[in-house]
N, C-alpha and C positions, 0 to 999 in steps of 0.2 A: 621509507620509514625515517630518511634524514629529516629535519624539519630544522627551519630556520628560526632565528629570534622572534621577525616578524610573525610568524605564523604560531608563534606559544604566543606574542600579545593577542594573538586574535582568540585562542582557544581560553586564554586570561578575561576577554571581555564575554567570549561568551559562558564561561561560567558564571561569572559574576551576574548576567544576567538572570543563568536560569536559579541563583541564590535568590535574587529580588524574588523572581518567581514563586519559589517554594515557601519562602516569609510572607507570599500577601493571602490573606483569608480565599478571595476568590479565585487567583491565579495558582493556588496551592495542590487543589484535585487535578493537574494537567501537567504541573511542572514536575521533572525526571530527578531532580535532587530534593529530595521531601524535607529538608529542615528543619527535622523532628524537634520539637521542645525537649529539654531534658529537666526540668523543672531543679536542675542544679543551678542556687542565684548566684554563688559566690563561691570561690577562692579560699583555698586556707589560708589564716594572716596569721601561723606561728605560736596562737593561744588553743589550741584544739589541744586535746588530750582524753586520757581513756582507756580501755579496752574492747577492741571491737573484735567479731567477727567479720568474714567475708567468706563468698564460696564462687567460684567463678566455671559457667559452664558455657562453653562455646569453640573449644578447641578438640584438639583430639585425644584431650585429657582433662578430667573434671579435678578439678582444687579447693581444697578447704585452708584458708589462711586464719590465724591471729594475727592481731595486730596490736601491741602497744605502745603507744603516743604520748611520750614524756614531755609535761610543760614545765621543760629544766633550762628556757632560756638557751636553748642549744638545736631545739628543734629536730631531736631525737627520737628515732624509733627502733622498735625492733617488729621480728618479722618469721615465723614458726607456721609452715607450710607442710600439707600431705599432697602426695598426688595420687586419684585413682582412674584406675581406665575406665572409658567411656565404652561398654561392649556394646556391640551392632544390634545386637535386640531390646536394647534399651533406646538406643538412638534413632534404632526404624519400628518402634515399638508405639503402645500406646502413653498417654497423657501421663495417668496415675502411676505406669508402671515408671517414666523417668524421673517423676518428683519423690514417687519413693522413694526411690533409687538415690538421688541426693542429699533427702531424709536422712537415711541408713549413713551414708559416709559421712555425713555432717558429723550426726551422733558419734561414730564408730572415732572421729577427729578429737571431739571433747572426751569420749573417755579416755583419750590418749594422753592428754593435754590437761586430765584432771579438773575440765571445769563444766560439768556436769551440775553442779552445786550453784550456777553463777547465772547470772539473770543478763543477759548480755546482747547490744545492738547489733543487728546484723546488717550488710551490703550486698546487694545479688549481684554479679556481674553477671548479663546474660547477652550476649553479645551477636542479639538480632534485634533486624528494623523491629520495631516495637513502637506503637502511640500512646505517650505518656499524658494521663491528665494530673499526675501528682505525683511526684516523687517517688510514692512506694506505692505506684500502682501502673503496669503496662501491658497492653493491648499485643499479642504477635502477629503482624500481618504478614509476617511469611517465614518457611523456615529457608535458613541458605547451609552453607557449607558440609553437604554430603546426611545433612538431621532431615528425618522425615516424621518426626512423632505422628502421630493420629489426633484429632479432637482436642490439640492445644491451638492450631490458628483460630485468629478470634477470639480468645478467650484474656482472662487477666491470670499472668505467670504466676505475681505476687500472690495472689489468691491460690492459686495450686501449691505452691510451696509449702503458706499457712498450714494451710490445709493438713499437707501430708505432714508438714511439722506437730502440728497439733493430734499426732497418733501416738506419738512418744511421750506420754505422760512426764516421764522424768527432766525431761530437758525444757527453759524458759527461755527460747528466744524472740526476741522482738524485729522484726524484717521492718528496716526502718528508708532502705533503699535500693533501687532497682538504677544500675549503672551499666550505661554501655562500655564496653572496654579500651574505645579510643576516650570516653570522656572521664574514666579510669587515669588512662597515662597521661592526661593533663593535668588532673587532679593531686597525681603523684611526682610530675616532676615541679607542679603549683607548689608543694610543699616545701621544698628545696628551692625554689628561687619565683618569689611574687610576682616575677613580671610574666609570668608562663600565661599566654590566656589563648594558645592554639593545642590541640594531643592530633597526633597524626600517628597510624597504625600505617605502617608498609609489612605485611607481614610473608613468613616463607612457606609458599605450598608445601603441602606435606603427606605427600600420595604415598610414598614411600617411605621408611624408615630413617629418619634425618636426627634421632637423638643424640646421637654423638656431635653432629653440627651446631645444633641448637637448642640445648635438651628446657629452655625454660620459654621458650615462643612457639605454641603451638597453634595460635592463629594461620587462618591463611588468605586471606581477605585485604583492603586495603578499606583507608577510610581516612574523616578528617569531624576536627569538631572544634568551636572555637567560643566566644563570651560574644555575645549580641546583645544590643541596648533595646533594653524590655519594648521602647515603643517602634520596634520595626518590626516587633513579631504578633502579626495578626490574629495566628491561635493563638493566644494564652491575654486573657483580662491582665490590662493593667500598665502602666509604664514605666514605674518606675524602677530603676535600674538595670540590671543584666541577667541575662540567663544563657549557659551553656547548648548551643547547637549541634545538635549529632547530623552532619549534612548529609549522611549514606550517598557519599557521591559518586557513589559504585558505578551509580544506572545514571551518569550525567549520559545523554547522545542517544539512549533508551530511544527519545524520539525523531533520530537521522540528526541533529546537531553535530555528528562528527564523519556524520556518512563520508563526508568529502577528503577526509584522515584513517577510513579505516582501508586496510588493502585486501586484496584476496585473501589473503591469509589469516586473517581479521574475521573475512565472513564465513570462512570454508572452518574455522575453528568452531567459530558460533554454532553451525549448523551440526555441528558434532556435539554440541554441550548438553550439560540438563534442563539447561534455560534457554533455549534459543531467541534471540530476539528482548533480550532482558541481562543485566548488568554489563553494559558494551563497556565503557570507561573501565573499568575493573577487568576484564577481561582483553583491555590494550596494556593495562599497567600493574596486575598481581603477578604474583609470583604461580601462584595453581596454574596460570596459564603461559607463562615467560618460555618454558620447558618445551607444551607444547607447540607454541609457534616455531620454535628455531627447529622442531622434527617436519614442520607441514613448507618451511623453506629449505630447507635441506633435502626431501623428498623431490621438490621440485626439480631443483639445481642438479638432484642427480639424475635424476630422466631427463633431464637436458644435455644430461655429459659433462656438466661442469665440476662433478665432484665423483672421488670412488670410483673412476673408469668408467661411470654411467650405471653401475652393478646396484640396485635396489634390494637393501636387506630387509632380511623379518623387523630386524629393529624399526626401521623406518617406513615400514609401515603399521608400525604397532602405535596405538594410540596410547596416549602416558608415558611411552619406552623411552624418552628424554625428559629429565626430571628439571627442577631450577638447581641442585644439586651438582648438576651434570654442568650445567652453563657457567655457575660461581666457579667453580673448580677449573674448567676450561680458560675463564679470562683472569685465573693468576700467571699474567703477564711475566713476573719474576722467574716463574719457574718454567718461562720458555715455552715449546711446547709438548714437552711431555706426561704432562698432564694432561691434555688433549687428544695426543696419543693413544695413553693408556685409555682412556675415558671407552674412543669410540673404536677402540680392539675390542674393549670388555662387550663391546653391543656389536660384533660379529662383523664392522664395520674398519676395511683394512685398509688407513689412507698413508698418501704423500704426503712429504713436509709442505708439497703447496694446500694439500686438502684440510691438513692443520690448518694452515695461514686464515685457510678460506673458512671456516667453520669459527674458528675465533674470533674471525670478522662477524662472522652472520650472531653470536652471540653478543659480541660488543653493540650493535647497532641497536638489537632487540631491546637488549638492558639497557641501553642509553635511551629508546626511545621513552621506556616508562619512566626512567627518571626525570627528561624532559617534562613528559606527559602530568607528571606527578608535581613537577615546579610549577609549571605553568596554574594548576586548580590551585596550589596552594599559596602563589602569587595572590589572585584573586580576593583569597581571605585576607592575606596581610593588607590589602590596598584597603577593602573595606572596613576596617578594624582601625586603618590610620586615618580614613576618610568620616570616620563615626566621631572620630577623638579631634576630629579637626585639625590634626599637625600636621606640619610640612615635611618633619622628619619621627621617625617612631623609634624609639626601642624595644622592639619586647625577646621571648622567648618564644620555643617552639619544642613541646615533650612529643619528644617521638620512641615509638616500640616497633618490633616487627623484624624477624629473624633476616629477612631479605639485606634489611637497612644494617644490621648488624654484623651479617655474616658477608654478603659479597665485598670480592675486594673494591670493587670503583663506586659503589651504589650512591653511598654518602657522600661522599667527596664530587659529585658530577649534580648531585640535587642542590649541596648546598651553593656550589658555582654558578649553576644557572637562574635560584632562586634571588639571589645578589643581582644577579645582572638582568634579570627582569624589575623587580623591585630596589633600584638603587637609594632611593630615599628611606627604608628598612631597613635598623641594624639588626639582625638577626641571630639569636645564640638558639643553637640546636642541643636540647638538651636529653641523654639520653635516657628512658626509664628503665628502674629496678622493677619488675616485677609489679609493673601496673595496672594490668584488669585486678589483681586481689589485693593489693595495696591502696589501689585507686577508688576500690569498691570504700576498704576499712577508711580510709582519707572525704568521702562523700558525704558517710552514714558520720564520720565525726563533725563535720564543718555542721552537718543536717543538725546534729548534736549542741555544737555550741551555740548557730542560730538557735534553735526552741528555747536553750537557758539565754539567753541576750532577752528574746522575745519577751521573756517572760517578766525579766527586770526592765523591760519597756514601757511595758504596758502597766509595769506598778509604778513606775516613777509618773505614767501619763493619765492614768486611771482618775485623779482627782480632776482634773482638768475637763473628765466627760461627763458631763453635764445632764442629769433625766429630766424629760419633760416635767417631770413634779416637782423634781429644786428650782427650776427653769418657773414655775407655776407659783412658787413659795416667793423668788426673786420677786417676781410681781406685787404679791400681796403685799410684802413688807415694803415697798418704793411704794406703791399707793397709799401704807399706814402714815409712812415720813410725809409725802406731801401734805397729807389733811395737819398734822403736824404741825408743819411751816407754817400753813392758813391761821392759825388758831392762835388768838393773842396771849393765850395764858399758856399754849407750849412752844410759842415760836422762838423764843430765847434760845431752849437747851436742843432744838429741834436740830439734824443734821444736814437736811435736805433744807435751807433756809430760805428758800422761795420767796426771793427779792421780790415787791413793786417796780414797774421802770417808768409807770405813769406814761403808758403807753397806750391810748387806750381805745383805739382803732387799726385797722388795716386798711390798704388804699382800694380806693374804689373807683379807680381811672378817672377822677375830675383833677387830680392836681398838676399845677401846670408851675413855671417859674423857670427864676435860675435859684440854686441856693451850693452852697460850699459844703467841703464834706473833709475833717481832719480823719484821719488814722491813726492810731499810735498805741500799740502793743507788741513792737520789738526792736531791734535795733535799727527798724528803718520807718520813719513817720513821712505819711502822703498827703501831698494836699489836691483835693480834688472841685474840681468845676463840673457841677451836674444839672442839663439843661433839658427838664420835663416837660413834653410837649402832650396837651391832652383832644380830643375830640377825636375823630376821623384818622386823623395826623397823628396815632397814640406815639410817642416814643422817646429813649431817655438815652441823653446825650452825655459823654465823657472826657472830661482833660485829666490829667493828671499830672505831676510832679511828682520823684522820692527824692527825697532827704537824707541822709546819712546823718543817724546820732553819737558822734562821738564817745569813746568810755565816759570820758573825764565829765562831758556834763551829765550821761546817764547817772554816771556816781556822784557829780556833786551838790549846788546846794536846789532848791528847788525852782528858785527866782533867777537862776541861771538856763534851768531847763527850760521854763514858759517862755524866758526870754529870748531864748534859740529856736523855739518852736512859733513864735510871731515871726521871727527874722522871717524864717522859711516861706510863713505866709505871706508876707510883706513881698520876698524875690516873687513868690507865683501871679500874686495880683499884678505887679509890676509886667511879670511876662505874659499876660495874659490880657492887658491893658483897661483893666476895671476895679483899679485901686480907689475911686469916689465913689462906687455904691457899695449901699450898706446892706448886703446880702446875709438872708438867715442862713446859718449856719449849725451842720447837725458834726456831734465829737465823739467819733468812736475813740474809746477808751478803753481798752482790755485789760484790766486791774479790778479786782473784787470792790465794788462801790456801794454805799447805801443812798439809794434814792430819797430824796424825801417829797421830789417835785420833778418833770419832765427834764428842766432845765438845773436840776443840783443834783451834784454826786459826790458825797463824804470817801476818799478812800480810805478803805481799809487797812490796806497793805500791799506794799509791790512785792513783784514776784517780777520772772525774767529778766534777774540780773538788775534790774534798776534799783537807785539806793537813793534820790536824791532825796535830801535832808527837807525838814520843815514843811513835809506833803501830808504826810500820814495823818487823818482825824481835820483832813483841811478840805474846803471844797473846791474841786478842780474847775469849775467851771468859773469860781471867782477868782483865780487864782488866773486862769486865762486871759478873763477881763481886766483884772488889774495890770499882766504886762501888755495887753492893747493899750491900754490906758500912759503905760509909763512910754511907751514908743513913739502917743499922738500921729499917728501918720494915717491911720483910718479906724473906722469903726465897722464894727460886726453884729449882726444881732444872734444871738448865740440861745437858739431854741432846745434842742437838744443835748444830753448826753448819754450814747449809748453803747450797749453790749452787743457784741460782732453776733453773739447767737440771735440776736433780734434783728440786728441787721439781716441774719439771713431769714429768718421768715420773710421779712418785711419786702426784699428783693423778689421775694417765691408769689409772696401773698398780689405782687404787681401786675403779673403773668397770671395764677390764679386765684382766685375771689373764696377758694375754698380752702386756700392755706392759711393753719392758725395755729401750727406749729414749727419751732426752729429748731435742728438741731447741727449739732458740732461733733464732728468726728473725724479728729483730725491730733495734734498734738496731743490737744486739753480734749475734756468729752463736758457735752452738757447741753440744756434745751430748754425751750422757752415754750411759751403756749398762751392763748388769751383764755384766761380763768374769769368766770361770772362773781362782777363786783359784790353781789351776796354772800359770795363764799373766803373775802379775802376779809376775814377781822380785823387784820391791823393797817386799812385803810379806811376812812369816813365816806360813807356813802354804797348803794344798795343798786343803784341804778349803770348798767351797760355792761362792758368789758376792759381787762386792763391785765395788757403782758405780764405773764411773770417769768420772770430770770430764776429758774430753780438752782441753778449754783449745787445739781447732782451728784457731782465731784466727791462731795462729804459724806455723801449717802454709805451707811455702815462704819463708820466712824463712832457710834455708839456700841460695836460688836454685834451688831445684829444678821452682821454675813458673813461672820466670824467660821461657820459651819463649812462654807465652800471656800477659806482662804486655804489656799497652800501654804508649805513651810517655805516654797518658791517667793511667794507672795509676800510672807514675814519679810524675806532674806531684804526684798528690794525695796519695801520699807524703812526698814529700820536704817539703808544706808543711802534715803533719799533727805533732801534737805529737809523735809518738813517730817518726822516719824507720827504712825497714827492720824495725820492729816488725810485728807482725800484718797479713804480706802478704795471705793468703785473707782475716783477713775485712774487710779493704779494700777485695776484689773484690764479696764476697757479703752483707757487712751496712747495714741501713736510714742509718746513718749515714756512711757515705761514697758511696752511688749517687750522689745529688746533685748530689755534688761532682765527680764522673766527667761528668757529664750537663755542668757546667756547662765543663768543660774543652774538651770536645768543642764545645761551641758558643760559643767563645772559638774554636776552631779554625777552625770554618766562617764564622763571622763575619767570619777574617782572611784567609778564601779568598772573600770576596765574596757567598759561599754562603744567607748569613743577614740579617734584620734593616739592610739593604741597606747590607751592610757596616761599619756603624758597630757599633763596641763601646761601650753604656752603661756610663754609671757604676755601674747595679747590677747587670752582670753582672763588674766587675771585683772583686763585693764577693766573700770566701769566705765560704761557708756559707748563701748567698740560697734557692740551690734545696735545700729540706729534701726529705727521700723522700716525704713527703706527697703533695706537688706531681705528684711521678710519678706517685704512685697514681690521683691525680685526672684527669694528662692522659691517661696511659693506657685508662680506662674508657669502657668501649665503646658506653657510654648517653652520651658528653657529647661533644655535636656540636664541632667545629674552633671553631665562635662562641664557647663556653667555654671552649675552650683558651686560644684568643685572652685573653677578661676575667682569665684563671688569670695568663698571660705579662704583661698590663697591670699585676697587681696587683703583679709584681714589675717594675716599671717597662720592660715589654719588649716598644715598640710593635712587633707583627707584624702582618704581613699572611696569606691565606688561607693560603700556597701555606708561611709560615715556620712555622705552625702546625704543619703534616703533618709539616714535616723533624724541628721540635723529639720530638714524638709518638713518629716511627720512632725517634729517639734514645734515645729513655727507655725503651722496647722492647725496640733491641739491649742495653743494658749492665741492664735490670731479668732480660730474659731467659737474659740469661748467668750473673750473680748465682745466678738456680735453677738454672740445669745444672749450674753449680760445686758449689754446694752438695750439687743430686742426685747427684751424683759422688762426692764426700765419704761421705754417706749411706751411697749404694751401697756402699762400700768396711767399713761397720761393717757392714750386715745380711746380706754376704755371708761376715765374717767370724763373727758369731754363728749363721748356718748350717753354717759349719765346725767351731766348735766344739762343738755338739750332735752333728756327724756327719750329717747327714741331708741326704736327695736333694733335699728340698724344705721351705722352710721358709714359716711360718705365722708372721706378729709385727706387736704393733703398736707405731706411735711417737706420744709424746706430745709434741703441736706449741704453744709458744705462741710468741707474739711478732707486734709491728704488720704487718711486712713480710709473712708468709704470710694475718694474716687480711684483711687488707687489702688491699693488692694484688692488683687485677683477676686476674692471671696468673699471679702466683708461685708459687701453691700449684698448681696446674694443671702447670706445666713441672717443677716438682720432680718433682711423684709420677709424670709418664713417662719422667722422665731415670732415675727408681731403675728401672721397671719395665723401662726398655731396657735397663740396666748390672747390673741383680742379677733375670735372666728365672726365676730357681728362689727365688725367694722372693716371697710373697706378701704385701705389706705395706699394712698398715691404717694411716689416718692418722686421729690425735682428735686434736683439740681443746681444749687444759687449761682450767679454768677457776680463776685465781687461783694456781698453780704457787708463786709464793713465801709465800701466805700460808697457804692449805690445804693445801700440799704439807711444807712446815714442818713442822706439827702433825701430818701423815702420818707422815713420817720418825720424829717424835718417839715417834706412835704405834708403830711398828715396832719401833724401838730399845727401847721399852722389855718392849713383847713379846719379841722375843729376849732381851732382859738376864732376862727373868724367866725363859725356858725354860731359859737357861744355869745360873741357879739352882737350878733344880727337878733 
């Protein structure tokens, strides 16, 4: 029964194994520790409050508690308890008659307690294996400790309870949870210090009359329960965050696991029990049984001669006739050995000071060996609990109940020393519970409590955000009203959706071939690129490139500074690339709102991203380019193009496929392009082909016309973005404001108590903290809630498990919504370039780039079912651009000049 370090690490691994075991869906019906779900998600965090019931039946005394839970900042409770006996005909009785029976006491507690009148939540503690599929609802698959009811295994308790509850007219309560009693004493020492997230029952057999010893632990069982991260638990949908594990680790070795640790004395016990061959573990290490073994080694030792002159009394061979009573009492050390004396005179049993010595001993080793036995399964959970959390070092707690742990003198003191020295990298605080099956029950059914009121202020701060397929249906109609709109020369002024010309007015058709140059320039770094189209057999489009870095001082100053730093650059590349004498066509991506009036002219409108240079605005950029070629004389350009990176990306898509003729951007900015039939663009001359348009989407609702689905979220970020009232959609739908919507929101929940336990940090009051990144990253479906967590620390935002998930679902709703909007949008162009082809069913692909679709876990996924639910006759293909403003450039350019030359010929 001695057992070495070594051999608790091995009884450590192999629990932990058969933990895996009992968590995985298929390896669950075979494994010995059943790792019952307890559908408890969360931890009290100190805002719970209330009055609850609890009634707690599983000992050899049934209890009805109050409980009430002051949220005075102090974390204060009180605590007004009955005890009644459990009689034997109740307990080996039927079904109806025990629930009555707890009925009647319930009742018989409120009239006592004057709350008869009070509509009030109640907690079961029922402290058997039980299979939970909700909270307040479980399954008994067996009864243990000395309960034999009739026609309850099998059945749902909660249900029986209702049931008999609902006889008493007079009384309203509400059975809101069903708690095991070790996930009780976690619950309740949870209360009192947040880092508790193990409850361990060692409790004291209790065959005999032990109320003077321990009159408030009438458990007699052992067990362990502890907070597991939702995606390791195969029963129970879902993964997001944690849920309490009841491991009933009673029947760990159930299947010979420990055969090679159990001794004679082990098995000649078993073979005496009610369960033979069933709860081994529990029966090395409870107290119901600690009593017996030290009479079945004792008995031995004296038909050996080694004890009592070889004299075998009645005692010793009564089964029961050594209690754990007998054993705790026996190893108080301090008082020598007259207690030991006395003990085994009292049981007819007349020894020597050596037979003392010897009997002390045989009791010392027994009780060391459970506590051993007891470090070592519960090693196991701490390892997996630090291994879940990814530290190298832990601190948590450990609520422990159970008269054993409380009353013997060495118990505690030998568990906590060996649990240290197995587990060195755990700091461990053992903390003890008050009265936690019926405390722990009232502590469940309130947390249950204040989730459902959280829940409910959740889901109305998120509720605008979900989206019916009808508004989703209305989005569309009214983005198809806008664009006809834009078309339309007598509304295209006021129109919001302003559906630019780009005089763009093919896609390539694998004949272009050349070299031609490709600029870039839409943020603080401008590219210049060499792009070499090779067409026949041989299709394929070759790449150089240079970046640039544009200084603040000339983004900000005057205009004739910037073109003239933006030649320089091309000037280095030509030079490094050694084809500064030809005069290559060159296409100019320009990402700044432009009015076309021809291929090769673009009016700006106004910069935006931080550029300011002076004397641009209402000027054409592309003479503006030629004029500093012009002041430099060092080469000449032919400069066919200026274009919009969303065209760029079709134009890259449309190279690869023939059936791409749309572009879109989903990415910082949001917006999309499309070849529109020149009959239908009035404010261009002419009737005959097709010709891109640049919809410049962004504005869409800008008239108030989607005024109906903005949020007050949506006002907030608005109103404090540079432009107010300007590009309402894509404030809803682009990488560059989510964020900020995300962050509003949890500014909201924060000040509803909701989050981050009500305090607003300093860095959530910053604008701009949360970039869309951050979404991308909490969102993805590979990075457990512990990384969310380090993601929210890095922005200075200590969470805990349970703020983790809310942040998560937040970024969710307003990331998910972003793609419906969008796919709505969508929807509304490829339903109308099905109309105007005329056909029943269309076939098209769209050319997608930008961080938010390729990046974002979800976005690209919600988009393309929002189009295929809103546009069901058109069949749309989504690719992928690669490089849209810089290959797409040199495409265009290619194009253009292919048309320019058929128009010649």
């Amino acid at each position: 029964m001695r057992l070495s370090d070594d051999v608790l690490l091995d009884v450590m691994a192999r629990f932990q194994a058969e933990m895996v075991k009992g968590l995985g869906r298929d390896t669950n019906p075979t494994a010995t520790v059943k790792m019952l779900p307890s559908f408890v998600r969360s931890l009290p965090d100190g805002s719970e409050k209330g009055d609850f019931l609890a009634v707690d039946l599983g000992g050899s005394q049934f209890r009805a508690h109050r409980v009430k839970v002051f949220d005075d900042g102090k974390q204060s409770s009180q605590l007004e308890s009955k005890f009644y006996p459990t009689p034997k005909e109740v307990i080996q009785g039927n079904g109806a008659e025990l629930f009555d029976y707890v009925a009647d006491c319930l009742l018989d507690f409120m009239e006592t307690k004057n709350l008869k009148h009070k509509k009030l939540p109640l907690g079961f503690t029922f402290s058997f294996p039980c299979k939970q599929t909700k909270l307040e609802e479980g399954i008994l698959l067996a009864w243990t400790k000395h309960f034999k009811v009739r026609g309850v295994q099998d059945t749902d308790v909660v249900g029986s309870l209702r049931k008999a509850l609902q006889k008493h007219k007079d009384i309203d309560v509400d059975v809101l949870a069903l708690v095991n009693d070790t996930v009780g004493t976690m619950m309740t020492c949870g209360y009192d210090d947040q880092r508790c997230e193990v409850g361990l029952i060692i409790a004291l057999g209790q065959t005999g009359n032990l109320s003077a010893l321990a009159p408030t632990c009438t458990g007699t069982g052992t067990n362990a329960c502890y907070m597991e991260e939702m995606r390791h638990i195969d029963l129970v949908e879902g993964d997001e965050g944690r849920m309490c594990i009841n491991t009933e680790w009673g029947a760990f070795g159930d299947d010979g696991a420990l055969d090679d640790l159990r001794t004679e004395f082990d098995r000649e016990l078993d073979l005496g029990s009610l369960n033979p061959g069933k709860q081994l573990f529990e029966k090395m290490i409870s107290s119901l049984y600690l009593g017996e073994l030290v009479r079945l080694i004792l008995l031995k030792m004296t038909k050996e001669g080694l004890l009592f002159n070889g004299k075998v009394s009645t005692a010793l061979l009564t089964k029961g006739k050594i209690e754990m009573k007998h054993v705790s009492a026996m190893e108080k050390y301090k008082e020598g050995l007259s207690n030991t004396k006395e003990i085994l005179t009292e049981l007819n049993l007349f020894p020597s000071e050596e037979d003392c010595i010897a009997v002390q001993h045989v009791c010392t080793i027994v009780s060391f060996r459970s506590a051993n036995l007891c470090a070592a399964a519960l090693a196991a959970i701490l390892t997996r609990l630090r291994e879940n959390k990814k530290l190298l070092r832990m601190r948590t707690t450990v609520g422990i109940d159970g008269g054993l742990y409380k009353t013997h003198p060495q118990y505690a003191k030998r568990l906590h020393k060996v649990v240290r020295r197995l587990v060195p990298n755990c700091d461990v605080r053992f903390l003890l519970s008050v009265s936690g099956s019926g405390k722990g029950a009232a502590m469940v059914t309130a947390v249950a409590y204040r989730l459902a009121a959280q829940r409910k202020q959740i889901n109305a701060a998120l509720a605008p955000f979900l989206l019916s397929l009808e508004t989703l249906r209305e989005v569309k109609n009214k983005m198809r009203t806008e664009l006809e709109y834009g078309l339309k020369r007598e509304t295209q002024a006021s129109a919001t959706v302003k559906m630019l010309p780009t005089y763009v007015c093919g896609t390539p058709d694998g004949t272009e071939k050349g070299k031609f140059l490709a600029l870039d320039l839409g943020g603080t770094n401008f590219r210049v690129l060499l792009v070499k189209i090779r067409s026949g057999r041989r299709r394929s489009v070759q790449m150089y490139n240079k970046i640039f870095a544009i200084p603040l001082e000339i983004m900000q100053g005057t205009g004739e500074e910037l073109f003239d730093h933006i030649v320089q650059c091309i000037a280095d590349f030509l030079e490094y690339m050694g084809i500064k004498g030809a005069r290559l066509p060159l296409g100019f991506t320009f990402s700044f709102p432009c009015r076309q009036a021809s291929i090769d002219k673009g009016t700006l409108v106004g910069w935006t991203k931080g550029f300011k240079a002076t004397d641009c605005e209402g000027e054409d950029v592309v003479d503006m380019l030629r004029e500093a070629i012009r002041r430099r004389n060092e080469f000449d350009l032919d400069i066919v193009a200026v274009v919009n990176d969303t065209v760029g990306t079709m134009m890259t898509c449309g190279y690869e496929d023939p059936n791409c003729e749309i572009g879109l951007i989903a990415g910082t900015g949001s917006n999309v392009c499309y070849m529109e039939d020149m009959k239908n663009i009035e404010i261009v001359e002419g009737n005959e082909g097709k010709m891109c348009i640049n919809t410049e989407w962004g504005g869409f609702g800008d008239n108030g016309c989607i005024d109906n689905i903005r949020t007050k979220y949506d006002k907030e970020v608005d109103e404090g973005s540079l432009n107010p009232g300007k590009q309402r959609y894509e404030k809803m739908t682009s990488g560059m404001y989510l964020g900020e919507i995300v962050r509003q929101i949890l500014i909201d929940l924060t000040k509803q108590g909701l989050l981050f336990r009500g305090q607003i940090s300093e860095s959530l009051r910053k604008r701009g903290i949360f970039e869309t990144k951050f979404l991308s990253q909490i969102e993805s479906d590979r990075l457990a809630l512990l990384q969310v967590r380090r993601i929210l620390q890095q922005l200075g935002l200590d969470s805990t498990c349970e703020d983790s998930i809310i942040v998560k679902e937040v970024c969710g709703a307003v990331s998910k919504r972003a793609a419906q909007l969008c796919g709505a949008g969508l929807a509304a162009i490829v339903e109308k370039k099905r109309e105007n082809r005329g056909v029943e069913h269309l076939q098209i692909t769209v050319g997608v780039d930008g961080t938010l679709y390729k990046l974002h876990p979800h976005f690209s996924r919600v988009l393309r079912e929002t189009v295929k639910e809103l546009a069901p006759q058109c069949d749309v293909t989504f690719m992928l651009s690669e490089d849209g403003s810089g290959k797409g450039a040199a495409l265009i350019t290619a194009v253009a000049k292919r048309l320019h030359n058929v128009g010649q010929k």
